[in-house]
N, C-alpha and C positions, 0 to 999 in steps of 0.2 A: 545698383538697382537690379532688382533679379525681373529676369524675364522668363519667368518660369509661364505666365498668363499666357503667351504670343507662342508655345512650343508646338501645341498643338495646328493652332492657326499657319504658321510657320509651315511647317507637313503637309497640309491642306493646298496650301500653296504653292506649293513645291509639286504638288500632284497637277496643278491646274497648269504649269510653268511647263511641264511634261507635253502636253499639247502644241505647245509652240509649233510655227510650220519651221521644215527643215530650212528653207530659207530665207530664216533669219538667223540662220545657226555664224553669222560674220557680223551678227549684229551686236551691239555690249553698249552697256549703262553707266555711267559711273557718279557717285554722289560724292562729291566735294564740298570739305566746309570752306566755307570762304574768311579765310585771314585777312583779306586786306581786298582793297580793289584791282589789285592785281591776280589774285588769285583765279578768277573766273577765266580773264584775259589768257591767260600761261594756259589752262586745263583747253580749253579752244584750240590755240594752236596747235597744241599737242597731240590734239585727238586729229585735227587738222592733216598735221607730217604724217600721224600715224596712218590715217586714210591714201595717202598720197603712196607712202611704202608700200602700202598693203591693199589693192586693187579689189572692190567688191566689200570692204570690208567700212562699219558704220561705228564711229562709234561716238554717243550720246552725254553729253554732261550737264550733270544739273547740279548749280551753286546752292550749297543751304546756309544761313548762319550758323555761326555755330552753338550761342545761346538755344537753337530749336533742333540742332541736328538730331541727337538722342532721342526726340521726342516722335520727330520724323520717320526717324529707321524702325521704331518698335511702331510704329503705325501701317508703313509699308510693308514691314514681314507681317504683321497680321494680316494682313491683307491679301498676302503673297504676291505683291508687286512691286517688291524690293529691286535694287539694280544689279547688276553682277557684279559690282565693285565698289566699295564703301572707302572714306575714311572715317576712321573711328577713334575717341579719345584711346589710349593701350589701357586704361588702367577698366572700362567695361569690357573688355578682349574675355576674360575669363567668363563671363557668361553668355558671351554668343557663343564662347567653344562647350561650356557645360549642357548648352541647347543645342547643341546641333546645327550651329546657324553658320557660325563660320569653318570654312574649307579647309584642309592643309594645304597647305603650297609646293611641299619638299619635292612631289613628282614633278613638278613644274620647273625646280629648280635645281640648277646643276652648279661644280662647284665654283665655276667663272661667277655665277652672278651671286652664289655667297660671297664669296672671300672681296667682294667690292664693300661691305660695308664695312664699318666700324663696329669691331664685336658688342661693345658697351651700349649702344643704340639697338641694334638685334635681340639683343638675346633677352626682352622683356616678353614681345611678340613668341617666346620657346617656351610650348608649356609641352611636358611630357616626353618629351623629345624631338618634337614636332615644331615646325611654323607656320602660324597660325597669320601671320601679318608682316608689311616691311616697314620699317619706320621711312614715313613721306616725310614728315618734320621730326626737328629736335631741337632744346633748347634749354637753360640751365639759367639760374639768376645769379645775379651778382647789385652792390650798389651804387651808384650815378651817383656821383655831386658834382653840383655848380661852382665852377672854379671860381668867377665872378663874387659871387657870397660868400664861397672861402675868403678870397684876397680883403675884401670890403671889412669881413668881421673876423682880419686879420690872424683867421687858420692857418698854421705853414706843413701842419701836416696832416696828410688822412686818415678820421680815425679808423684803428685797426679794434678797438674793444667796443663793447657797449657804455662803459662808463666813458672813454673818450667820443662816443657818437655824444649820449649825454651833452660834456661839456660845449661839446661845437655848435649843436641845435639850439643850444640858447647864447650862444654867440651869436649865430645869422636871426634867430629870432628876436633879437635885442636891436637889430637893422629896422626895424620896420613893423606895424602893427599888421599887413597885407602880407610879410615874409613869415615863410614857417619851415623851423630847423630840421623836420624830419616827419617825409610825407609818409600817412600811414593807410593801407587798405584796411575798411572794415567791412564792405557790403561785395554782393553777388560773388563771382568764381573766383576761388582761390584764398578770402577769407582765412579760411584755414592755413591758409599753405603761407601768409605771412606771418603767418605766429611760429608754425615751427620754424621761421629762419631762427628768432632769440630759442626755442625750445631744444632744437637742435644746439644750440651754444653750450646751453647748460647740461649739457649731457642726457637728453631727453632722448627717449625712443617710442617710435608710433604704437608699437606692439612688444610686449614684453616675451622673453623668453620665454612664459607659458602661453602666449596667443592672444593675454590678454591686453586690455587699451592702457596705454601709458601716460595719458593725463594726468591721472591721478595721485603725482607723485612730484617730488623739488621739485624736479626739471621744472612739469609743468604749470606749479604753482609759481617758483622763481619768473618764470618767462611772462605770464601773465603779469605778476609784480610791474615789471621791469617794463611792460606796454601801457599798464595803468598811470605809471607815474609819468610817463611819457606825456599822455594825455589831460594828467590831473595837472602839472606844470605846464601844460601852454607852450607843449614844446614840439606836439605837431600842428595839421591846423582841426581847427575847429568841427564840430561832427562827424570825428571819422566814419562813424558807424553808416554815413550816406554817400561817404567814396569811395566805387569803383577802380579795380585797379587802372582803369582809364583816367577816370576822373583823377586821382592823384598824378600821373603820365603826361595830361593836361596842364596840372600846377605848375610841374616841375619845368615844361617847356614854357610856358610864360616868363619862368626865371623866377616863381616866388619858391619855393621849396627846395632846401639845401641839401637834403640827401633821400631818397630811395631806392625800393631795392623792387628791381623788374627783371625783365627778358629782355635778351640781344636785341629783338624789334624797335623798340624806343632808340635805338640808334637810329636806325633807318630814317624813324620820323622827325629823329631831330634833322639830321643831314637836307629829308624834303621839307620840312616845314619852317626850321625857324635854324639856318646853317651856321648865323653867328653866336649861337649860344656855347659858351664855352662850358664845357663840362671833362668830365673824366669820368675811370668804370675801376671800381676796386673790389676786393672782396669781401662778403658779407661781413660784420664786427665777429669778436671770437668773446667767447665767453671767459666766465673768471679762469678755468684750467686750461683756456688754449680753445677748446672745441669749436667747431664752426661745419656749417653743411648748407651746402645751396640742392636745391629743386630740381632735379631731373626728369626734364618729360621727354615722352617721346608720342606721336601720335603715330595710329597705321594705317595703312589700307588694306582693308581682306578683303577676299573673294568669298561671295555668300556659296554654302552649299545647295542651294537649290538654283543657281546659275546652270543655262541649259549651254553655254558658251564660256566656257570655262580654260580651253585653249585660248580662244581669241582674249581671252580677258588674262589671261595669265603673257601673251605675249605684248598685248598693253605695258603691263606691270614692268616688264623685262626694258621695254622701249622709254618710259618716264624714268627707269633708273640707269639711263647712261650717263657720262660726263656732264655730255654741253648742256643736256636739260637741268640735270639738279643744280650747276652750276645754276642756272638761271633761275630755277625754282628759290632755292639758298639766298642768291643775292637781293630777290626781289621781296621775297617774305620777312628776310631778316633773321633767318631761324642759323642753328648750325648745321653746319656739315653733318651728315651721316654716309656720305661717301669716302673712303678713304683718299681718295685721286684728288674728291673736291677739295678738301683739307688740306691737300699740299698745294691745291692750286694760287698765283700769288693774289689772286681777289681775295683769299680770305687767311692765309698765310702773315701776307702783309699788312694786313690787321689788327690794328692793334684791340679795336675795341673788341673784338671777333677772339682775339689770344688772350685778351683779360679772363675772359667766361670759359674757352678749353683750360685755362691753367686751374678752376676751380672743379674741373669733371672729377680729379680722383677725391675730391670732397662731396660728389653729389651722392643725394638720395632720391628714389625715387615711390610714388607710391605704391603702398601695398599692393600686389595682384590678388588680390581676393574678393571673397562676392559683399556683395554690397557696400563697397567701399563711396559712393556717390554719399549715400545714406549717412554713414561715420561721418565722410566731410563736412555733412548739413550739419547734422546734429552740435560739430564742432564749432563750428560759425554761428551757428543758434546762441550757444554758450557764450562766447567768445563776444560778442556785439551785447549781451547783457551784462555781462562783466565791463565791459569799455564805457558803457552808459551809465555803469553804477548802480547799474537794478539787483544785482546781485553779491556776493561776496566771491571771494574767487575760488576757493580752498571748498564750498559747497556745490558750487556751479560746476567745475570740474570734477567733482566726484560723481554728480549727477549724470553727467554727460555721462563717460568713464561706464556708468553699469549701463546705460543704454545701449552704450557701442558693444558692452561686451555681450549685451543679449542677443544682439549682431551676430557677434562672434559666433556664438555657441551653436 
């Protein structure tokens, strides 16, 4: 999404933010999406201890979903009454920095509080040489199955290909006409991002060596294939194109769906919600040559540049990435470690379901950093849910898309 619209506004704002009285200069903002209902909980405290440390000093948190955060922050920068501290998806990071909107950090930070993270998390937030954000979450996918529906439609092993997911899905779906062998996302966030798990298999790439969209090619007509038939056999359930990666999240804890492929988090919810559900976490299926690649995100928090309190917000930042907090932060959201120290720590060390998803990071990909990537993902999902409904053919729909995206590019 370019925020080329709000730059000016942005400036304007930034001029009005100037007026501030000096004492508010220990005052700071911070806008949080909220993951879970703990999210809000944790950012409270925090700001809480931080008040308590820091004598005179205020600092303000406001919870947004995150379906509206986006829509949020480019309302408040027009505005110019953004907060001094955002988290932000990383992969729009590239155009608050091409606007002028977000801050560098580096003078703020010295090499104690780099060398805490984990480089692979960092270094998406580094554009130019500069850092621009710190990754508050991170998290990689991997696929869940119900060991239960393995044992019942007598699975003894998990499959490792797509032709063995195949096979097993209509084993557990042979259990039951309410059972379905392999939950599939086809609506709202991320749509896109379950199709490259099979497009990544077959050797697919988002952007080809000249820059342009890689749709348009096997991989991503194989992949497509391979999701259609899925669907056209009765081997996920029924309208994907109206589940939500929740909505599927949901199936799979009730115990009717054999296999999907999520985020760390849906552990959490199994453990609070439904504890005796037996499952396991393995790694995404691999395509006919081997290939395989799970989803690397990372979200950040930046400091807006037109922040009139820009120390106190930078030593915020310094204070939520110590030990005890992310630890606490990590445990409760469900996300992974992006601290080095937390990662050894044995809450998630001794994890297995936590070590399933790090032993798939030297296989992760992450989204492209480039501008309008929001846009591409729609576009893709657009595609992708007409193809799965059978409104279109696959091999046109994809080409379609493909020059849209590239006119993106260009």
């Amino acid at each position: 999404m370019s925020l080329n619209w709000i730059k000016s506004a942005a400036l304007a704002g930034a001029a009005v933010a100037v007026l501030a009285s000096a004492a508010q200069a220990q005052n700071i903002r911070v806008t949080v999406a909220e993951y879970s209902s703990l999210t809000g909980p944790y950012f409270q405290d925090a700001a809480a201890a931080f008040e308590e440390a820091n004598p005179g000093t205020s600092v303000d948190i406001e919870v947004v979903p995150w379906d509206v955060l986006l829509q949020k922050l480019t309302t408040d920068i027009s505005g110019g009454v953004n907060a001094d501290l955002s988290i932000i998806g990383t992969r729009w990071l590239i155009d608050f920095v091409s606007e002028g909107i977000a801050a560098p950090l580096d003078e703020f930070m010295d090499d104690e509080l780099t060398s805490r993270f984990i480089p692979a998390f960092l270094e998406p937030s580094i554009m130019d040489g500069q850092t621009y954000g710190l990754p508050i979450a991170a998290s990689a996918r991997a696929m869940y199955y119900n060991t239960e529906l393995f044992e019942q439609a007598g699975i003894t092993e998990v499959p490792d290909t797509w032709e063995e997911l195949k096979a097993a899905a209509e084993a557990i779906g042979a259990l039951g006409d309410d059972i379905y062998g392999f939950g599939m996302q086809g609506n709202e966030i991320e749509t896109d991002v379950y199709f490259y798990y099979a497009f990544w298999s077959q050797g697919g790439e988002l952007l080809n060596e000249d820059g342009t969209s890689g749709l348009d090619s096997e991989a991503g007509y194989a992949a497509a294939a391979l999701y259609k038939s899925l669907i056209d056999e009765g081997l996920t359930q029924p309208g994907v194109t109206s589940y939500s990666r929740e909505d599927v999240q949901n199936l799979f804890k009730q115990g009717r769906v054999g296999m999907m492929i999520t985020a760390p988090f849906l552990s959490n919810q199994i453990r609070d919600e439904v504890p005796d559900l037996g499952y396991g976490v393995a790694a995404i299926p691999a395509g006919p040559n081997g290939d395989r690649g799970t989803y690397g995100v990372t979200d950040s928090i930046i400091m807006f540049e037109n922040s009139q309190n820009k120390e106190t917000a930078a030593e915020f930042l310094d204070f939520i990435f110590t030990h005890d907090w992310r630890v606490r932060f990590t445990d409760g959201e469900g996300f992974l470690p992006v601290l080095a120290s937390v990662a050894e720590d044995s809450a998630f060390a001794d994890d297995p379901d936590l070590s399933a998803f790090t032993a798939l990071l030297p296989d992760a990909r992450f989204a492209p950093v480039i501008p309008g990537w929001e846009e591409i993902a729609s576009i893709t999902s657009d595609a992708l849910q007409n193809i799965y409904l059978g409104e279109v053919e696959i091999e046109p729909a994809l080409n379609q898309a493909a020059e849209r995206i590239n006119a993106i590019l260009d």
